[in-house]
C-alpha positions in Angstrom: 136.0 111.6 164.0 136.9 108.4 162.2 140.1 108.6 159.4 140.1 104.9 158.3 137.4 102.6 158.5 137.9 98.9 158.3 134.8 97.0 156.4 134.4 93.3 156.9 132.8 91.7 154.4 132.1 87.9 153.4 130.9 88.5 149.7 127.0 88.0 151.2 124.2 90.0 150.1 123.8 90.9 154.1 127.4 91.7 154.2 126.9 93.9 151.0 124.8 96.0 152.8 127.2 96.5 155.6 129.5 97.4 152.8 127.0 100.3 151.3 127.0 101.6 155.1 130.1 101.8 155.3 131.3 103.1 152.7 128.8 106.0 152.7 130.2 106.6 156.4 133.7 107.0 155.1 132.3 109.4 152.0 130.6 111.6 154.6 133.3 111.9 156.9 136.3 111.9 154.5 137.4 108.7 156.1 139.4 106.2 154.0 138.3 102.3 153.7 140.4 99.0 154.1 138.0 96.5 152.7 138.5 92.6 154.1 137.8 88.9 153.3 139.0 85.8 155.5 138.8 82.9 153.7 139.3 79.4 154.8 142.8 77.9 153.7 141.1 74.3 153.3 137.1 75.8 152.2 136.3 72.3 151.2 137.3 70.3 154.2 134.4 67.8 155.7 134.7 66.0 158.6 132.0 63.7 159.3 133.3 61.3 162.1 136.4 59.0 161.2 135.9 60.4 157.4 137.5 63.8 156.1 136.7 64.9 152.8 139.1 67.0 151.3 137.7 69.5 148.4 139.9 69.7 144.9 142.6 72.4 144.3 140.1 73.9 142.3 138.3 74.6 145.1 140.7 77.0 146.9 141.4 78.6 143.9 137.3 79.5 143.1 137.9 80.8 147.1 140.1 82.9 146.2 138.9 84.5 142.9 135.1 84.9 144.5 137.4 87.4 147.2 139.3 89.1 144.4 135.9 89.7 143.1 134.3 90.5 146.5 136.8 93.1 146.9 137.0 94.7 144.0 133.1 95.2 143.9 133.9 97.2 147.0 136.9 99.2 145.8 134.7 100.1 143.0 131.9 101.5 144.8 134.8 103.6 147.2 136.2 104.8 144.2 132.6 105.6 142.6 132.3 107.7 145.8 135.8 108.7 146.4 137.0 107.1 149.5 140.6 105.9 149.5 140.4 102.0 149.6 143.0 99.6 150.7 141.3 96.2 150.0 143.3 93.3 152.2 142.4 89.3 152.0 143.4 86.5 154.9 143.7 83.4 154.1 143.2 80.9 157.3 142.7 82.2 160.0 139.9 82.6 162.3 137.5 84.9 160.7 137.3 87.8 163.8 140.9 87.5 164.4 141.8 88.2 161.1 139.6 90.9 161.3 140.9 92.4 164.5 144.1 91.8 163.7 143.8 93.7 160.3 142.0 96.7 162.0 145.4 96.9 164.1 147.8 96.5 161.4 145.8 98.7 159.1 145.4 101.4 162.5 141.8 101.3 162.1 139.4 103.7 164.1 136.4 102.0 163.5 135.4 98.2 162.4 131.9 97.8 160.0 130.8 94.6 160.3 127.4 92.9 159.3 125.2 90.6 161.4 122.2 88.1 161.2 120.9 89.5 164.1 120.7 85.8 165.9 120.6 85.8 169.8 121.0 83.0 172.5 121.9 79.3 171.6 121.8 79.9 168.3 124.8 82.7 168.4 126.5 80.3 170.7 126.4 77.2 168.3 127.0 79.6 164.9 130.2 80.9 166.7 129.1 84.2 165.3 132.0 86.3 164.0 130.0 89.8 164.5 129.7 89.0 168.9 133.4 88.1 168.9 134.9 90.8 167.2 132.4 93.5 168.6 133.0 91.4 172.5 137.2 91.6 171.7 137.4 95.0 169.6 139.4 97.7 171.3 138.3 100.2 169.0 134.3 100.9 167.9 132.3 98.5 166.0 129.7 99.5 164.1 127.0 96.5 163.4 124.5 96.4 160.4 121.6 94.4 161.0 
């Protein structure tokens, strides 16, 4: 069955519960975990016509702790249940590339990702990370509503 399960994750509460999924997946089949984040290289970039907003140094740097936090909340609970956990955060890049690409690097049998659950226009206008990486995965995606 699966050996190494990738989990995306995006610090959420809905993601979290992707994570619990997942990681009690990986405990009942002895499967190890590699745990991601993307994060924006620019989070606090606005562009609102002829204006761009550029966010403080700060900013990235909060980014990047609330990951480091984010992932080890989830190595935690793989440890707690004994699953092998790699834990692995991109920095800008598009969100279900880095995924994908991650799943590949890490040789990944099965992607756990988490999803709103939205359908039609509104998937096509939210760009929804879930449908691309479940549309583009070569290997099986698992999706938590």
């Amino acid at each position: 069955m699966y050996k190494r399960i990738l989990i995306a994750t995006d610090g959420s509460k809905l993601a979290a519960k992707a994570v619990v999924e997942g990681l009690r997946l990986a405990a009942a089949l002895k499967a190890e975990i590699v745990a991601v984040m993307v994060t924006s290289a620019d989070p606090g970039s606005v562009v609102a016509g002829p204006v761009v907003i550029i966010a403080p140094p700060e900013a990235l740097a909060e980014v990047t702790a609330c990951a480091k936090r984010t992932l080890e909340s989830v190595a935690m609970g793989a440890q707690k249940l004994g699953v092998p956990c790699q834990t692995v955060h991109v920095t800008g890049e598009v969100p279900f590339r880095a995924i994908l690409d991650t799943a590949a690097d890490k040789a990944c049998d099965l992607i756990v990702v988490a999803s709103h659950g939205h359908s039609g226009l509104k998937a096509v206008v939210l760009g929804s990370v879930t449908m691309n990486v479940l549309t583009q995965s070569t290997i099986p995606v698992l999706v938590c509503r």
